[in-house]
N, CA and C atoms as a LAMMPS dump frame, in Angstrom:
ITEM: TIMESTEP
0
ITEM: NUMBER OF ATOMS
300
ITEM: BOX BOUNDS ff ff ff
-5.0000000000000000e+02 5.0000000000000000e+02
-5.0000000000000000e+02 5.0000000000000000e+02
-5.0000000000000000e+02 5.0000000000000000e+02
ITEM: ATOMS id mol type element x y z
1 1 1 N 0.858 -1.175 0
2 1 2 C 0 0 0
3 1 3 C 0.895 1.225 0
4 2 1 N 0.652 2.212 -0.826
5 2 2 C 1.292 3.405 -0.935
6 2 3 C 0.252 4.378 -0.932
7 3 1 N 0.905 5.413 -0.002
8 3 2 C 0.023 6.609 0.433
9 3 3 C 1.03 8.316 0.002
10 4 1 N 0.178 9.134 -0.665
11 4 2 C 1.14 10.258 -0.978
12 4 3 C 0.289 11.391 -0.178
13 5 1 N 1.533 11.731 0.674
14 5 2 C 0.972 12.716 1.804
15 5 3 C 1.683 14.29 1.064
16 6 1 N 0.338 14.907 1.072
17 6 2 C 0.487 16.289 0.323
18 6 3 C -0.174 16.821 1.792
19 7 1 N -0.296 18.534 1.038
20 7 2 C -0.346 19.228 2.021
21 7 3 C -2.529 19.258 2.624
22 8 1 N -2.938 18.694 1.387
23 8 2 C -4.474 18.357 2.33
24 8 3 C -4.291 16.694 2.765
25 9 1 N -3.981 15.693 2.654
26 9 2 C -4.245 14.384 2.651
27 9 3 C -4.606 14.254 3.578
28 10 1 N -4.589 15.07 5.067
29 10 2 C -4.546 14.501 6.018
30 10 3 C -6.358 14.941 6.692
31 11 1 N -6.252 16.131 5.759
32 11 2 C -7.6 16.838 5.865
33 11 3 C -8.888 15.908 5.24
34 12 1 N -8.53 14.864 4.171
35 12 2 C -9.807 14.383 3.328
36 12 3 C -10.476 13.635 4.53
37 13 1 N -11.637 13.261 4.496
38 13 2 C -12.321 12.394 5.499
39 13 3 C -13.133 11.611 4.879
40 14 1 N -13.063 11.375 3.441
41 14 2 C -14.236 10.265 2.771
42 14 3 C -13.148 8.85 2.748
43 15 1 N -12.184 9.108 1.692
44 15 2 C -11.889 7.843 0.764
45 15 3 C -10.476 7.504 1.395
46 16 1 N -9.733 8.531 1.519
47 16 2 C -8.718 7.843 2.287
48 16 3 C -8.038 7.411 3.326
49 17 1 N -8.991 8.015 4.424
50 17 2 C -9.138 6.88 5.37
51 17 3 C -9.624 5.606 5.424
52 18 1 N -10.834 5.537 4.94
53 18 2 C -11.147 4.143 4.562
54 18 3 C -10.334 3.326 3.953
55 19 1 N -9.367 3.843 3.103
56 19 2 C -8.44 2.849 2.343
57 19 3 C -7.278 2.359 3.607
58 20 1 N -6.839 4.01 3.962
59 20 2 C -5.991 3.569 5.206
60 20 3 C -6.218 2.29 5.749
61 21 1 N -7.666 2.386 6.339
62 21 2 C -7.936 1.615 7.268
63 21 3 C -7.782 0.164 6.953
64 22 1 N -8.376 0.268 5.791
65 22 2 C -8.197 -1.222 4.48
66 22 3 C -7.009 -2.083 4.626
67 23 1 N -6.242 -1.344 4.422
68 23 2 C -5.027 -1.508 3.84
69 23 3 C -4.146 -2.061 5.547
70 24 1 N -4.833 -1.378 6.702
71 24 2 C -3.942 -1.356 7.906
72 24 3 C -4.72 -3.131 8.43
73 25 1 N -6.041 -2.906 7.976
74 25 2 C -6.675 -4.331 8.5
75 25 3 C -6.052 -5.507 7.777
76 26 1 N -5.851 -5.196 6.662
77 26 2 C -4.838 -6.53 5.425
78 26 3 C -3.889 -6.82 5.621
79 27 1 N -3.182 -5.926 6.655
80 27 2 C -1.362 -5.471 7.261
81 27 3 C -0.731 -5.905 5.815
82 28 1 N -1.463 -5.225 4.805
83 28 2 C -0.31 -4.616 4.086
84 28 3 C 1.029 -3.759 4.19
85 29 1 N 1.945 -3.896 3.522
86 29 2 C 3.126 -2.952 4.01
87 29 3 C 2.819 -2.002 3.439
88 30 1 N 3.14 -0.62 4.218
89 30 2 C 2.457 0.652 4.069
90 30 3 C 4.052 1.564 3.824
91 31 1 N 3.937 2.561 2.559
92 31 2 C 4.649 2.768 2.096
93 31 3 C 4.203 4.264 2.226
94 32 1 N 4.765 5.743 2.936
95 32 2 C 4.16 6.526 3.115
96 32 3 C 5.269 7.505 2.168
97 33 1 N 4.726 8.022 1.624
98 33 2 C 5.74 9.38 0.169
99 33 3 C 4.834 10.274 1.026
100 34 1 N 5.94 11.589 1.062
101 34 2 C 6.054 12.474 1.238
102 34 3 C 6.141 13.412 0.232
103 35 1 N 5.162 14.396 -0.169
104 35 2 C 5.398 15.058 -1.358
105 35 3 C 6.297 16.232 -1.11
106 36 1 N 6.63 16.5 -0.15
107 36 2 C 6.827 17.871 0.398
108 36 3 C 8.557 17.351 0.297
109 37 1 N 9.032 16.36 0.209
110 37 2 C 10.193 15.755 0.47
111 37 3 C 11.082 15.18 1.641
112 38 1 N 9.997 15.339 2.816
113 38 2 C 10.677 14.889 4.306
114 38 3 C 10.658 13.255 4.012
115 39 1 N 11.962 12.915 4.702
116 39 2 C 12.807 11.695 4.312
117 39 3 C 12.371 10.534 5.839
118 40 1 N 11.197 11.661 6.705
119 40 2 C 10.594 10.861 7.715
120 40 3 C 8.99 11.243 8.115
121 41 1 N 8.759 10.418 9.03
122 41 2 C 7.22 10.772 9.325
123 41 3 C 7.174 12.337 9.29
124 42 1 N 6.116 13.138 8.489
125 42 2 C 5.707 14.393 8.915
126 42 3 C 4.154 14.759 9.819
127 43 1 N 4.611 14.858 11.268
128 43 2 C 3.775 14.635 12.17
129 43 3 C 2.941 16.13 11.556
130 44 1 N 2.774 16.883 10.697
131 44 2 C 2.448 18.122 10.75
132 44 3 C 1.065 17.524 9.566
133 45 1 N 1.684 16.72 8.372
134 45 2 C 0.611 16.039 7.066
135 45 3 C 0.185 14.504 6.824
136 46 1 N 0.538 14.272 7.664
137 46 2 C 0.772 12.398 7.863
138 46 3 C -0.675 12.459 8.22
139 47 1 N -1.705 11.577 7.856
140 47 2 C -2.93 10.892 8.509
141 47 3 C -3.024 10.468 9.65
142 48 1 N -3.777 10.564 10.63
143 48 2 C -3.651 10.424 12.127
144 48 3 C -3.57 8.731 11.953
145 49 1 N -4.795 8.138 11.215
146 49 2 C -4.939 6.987 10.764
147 49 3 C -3.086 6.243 10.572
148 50 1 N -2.85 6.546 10.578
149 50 2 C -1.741 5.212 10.32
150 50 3 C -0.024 5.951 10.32
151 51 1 N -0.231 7.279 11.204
152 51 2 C 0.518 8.13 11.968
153 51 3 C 1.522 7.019 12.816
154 52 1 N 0.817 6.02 13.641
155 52 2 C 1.251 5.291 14.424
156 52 3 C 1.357 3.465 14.171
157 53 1 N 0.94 3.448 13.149
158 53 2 C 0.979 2.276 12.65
159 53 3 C 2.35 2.008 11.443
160 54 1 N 2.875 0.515 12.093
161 54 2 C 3.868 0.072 11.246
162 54 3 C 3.982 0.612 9.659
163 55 1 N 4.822 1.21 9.183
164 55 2 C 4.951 2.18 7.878
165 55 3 C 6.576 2.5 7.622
166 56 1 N 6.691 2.734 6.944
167 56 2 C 7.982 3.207 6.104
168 56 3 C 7.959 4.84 5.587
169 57 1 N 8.543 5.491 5.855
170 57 2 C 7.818 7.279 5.564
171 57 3 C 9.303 7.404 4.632
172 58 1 N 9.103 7.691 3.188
173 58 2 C 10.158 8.399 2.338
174 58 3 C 9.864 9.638 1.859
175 59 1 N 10.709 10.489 1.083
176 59 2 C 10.939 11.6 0.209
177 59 3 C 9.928 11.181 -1.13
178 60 1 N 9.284 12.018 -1.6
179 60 2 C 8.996 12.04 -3.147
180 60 3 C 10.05 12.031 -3.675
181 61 1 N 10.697 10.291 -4.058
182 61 2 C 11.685 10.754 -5.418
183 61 3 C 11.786 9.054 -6.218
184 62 1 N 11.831 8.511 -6.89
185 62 2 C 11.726 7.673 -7.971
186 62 3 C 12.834 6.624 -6.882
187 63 1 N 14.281 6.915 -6.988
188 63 2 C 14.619 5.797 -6.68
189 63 3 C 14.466 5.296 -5.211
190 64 1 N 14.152 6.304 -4.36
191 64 2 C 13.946 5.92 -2.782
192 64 3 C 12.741 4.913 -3.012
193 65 1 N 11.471 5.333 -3.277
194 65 2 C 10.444 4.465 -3.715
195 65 3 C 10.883 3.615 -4.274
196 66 1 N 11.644 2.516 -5.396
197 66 2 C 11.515 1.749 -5.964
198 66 3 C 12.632 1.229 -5.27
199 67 1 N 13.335 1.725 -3.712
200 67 2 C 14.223 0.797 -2.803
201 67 3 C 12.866 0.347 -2.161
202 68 1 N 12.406 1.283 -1.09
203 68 2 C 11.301 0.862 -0.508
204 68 3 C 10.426 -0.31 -1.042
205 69 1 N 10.053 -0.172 -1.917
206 69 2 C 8.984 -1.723 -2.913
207 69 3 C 9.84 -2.129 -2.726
208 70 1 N 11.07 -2.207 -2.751
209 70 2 C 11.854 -3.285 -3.064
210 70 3 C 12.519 -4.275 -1.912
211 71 1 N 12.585 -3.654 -0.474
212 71 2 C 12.664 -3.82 0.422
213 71 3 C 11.908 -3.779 1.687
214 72 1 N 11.099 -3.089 1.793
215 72 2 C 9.856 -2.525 2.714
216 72 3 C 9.097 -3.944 3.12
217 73 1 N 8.721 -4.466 2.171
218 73 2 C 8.138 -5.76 2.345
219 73 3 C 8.262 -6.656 3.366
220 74 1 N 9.453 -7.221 2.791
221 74 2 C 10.931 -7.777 3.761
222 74 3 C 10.484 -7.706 5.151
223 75 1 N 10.811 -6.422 4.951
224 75 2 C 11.215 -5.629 6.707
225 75 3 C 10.165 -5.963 7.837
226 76 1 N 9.243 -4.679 6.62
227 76 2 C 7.552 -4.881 7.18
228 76 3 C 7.009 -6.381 8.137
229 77 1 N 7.149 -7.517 7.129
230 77 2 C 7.002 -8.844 7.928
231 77 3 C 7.697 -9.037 8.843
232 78 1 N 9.084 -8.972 9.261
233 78 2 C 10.11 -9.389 10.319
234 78 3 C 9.539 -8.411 11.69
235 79 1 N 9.602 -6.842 11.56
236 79 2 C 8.843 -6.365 12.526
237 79 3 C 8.016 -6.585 12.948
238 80 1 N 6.777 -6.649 11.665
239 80 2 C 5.43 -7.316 12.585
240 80 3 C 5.286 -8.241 13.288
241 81 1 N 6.259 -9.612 12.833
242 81 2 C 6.141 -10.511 13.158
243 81 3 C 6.854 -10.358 14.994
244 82 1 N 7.173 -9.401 15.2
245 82 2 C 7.736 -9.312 16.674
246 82 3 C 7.139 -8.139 17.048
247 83 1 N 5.878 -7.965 16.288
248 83 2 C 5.282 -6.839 17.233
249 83 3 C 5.111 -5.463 17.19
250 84 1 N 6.241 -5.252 16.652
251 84 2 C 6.462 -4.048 15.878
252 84 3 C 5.477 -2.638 15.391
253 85 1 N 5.514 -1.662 15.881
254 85 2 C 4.593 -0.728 15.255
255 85 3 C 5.386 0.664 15.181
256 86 1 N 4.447 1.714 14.554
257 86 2 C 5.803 2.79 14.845
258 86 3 C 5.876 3.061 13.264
259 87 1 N 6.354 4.679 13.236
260 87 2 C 7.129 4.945 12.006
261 87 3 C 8.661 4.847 11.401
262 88 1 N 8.874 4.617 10.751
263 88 2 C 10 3.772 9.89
264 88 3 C 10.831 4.893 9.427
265 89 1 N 11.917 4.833 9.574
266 89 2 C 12.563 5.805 7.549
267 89 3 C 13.601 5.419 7.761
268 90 1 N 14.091 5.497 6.402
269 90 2 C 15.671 4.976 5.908
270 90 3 C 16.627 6.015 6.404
271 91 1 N 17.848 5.281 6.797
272 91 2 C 18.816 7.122 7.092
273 91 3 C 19.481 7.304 6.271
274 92 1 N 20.203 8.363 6.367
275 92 2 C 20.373 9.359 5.341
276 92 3 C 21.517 8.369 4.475
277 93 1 N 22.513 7.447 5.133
278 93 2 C 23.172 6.677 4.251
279 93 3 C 22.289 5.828 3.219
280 94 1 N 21.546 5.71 3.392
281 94 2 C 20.693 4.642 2.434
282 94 3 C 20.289 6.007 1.028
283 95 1 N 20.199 6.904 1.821
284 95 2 C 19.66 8.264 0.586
285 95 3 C 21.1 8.151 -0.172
286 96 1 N 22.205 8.287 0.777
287 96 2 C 23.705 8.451 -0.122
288 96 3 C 23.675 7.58 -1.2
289 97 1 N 23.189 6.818 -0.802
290 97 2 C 23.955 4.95 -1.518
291 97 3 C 23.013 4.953 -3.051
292 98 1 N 21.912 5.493 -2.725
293 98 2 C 21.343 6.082 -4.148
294 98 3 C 21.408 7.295 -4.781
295 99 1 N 22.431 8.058 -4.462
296 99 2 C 22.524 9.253 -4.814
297 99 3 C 21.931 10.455 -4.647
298 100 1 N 21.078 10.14 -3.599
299 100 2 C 19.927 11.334 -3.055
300 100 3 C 20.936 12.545 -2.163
């Protein structure tokens, strides 16, 4: 599940919470983009909905996302599987290592 947090997302109250919620009941791995470019949770545009729930929070940018799919998954299961909740982000070496 991928969620793109702009500067209303957090404001809608029809459709994407419900998906949130969808998506948090399936314990899909939750993949949170940041349009604004913060490289972690933004407690200011983030959805209260899944604010606190197991997630991965990246930058809007092509290759961070297509690490995340590519790894997030992975992760996602090993945490949950011990319980795990909480917001996620890669550090800044992982941004280096792709050239961010």
């Amino acid at each position: 599940f991928m969620l793109l947090v702009g500067d209303n997302t957090r404001y809608l109250r029809k459709f994407v919470p419900w998906e949130i919620e969808q998506a948090l009941r399936l314990n899909l791995p939750s993949i949170v983009v940041n349009l604004n470019g913060l490289r972690q949770m933004d407690g200011n545009l983030c959805p209260p909905t899944i604010r606190d729930a197991l997630a991965i929070h990246v930058s809007f940018n092509a290759a961070i996302i297509q690490y995340a799919l590519e790894n997030w998954p992975t992760t996602f299961e090993s945490l949950r599987s011990q319980g795990k909740t909480g917001a996620y982000f890669y550090k800044e070496a992982t941004y280096r290592e792709l050239g961010l």
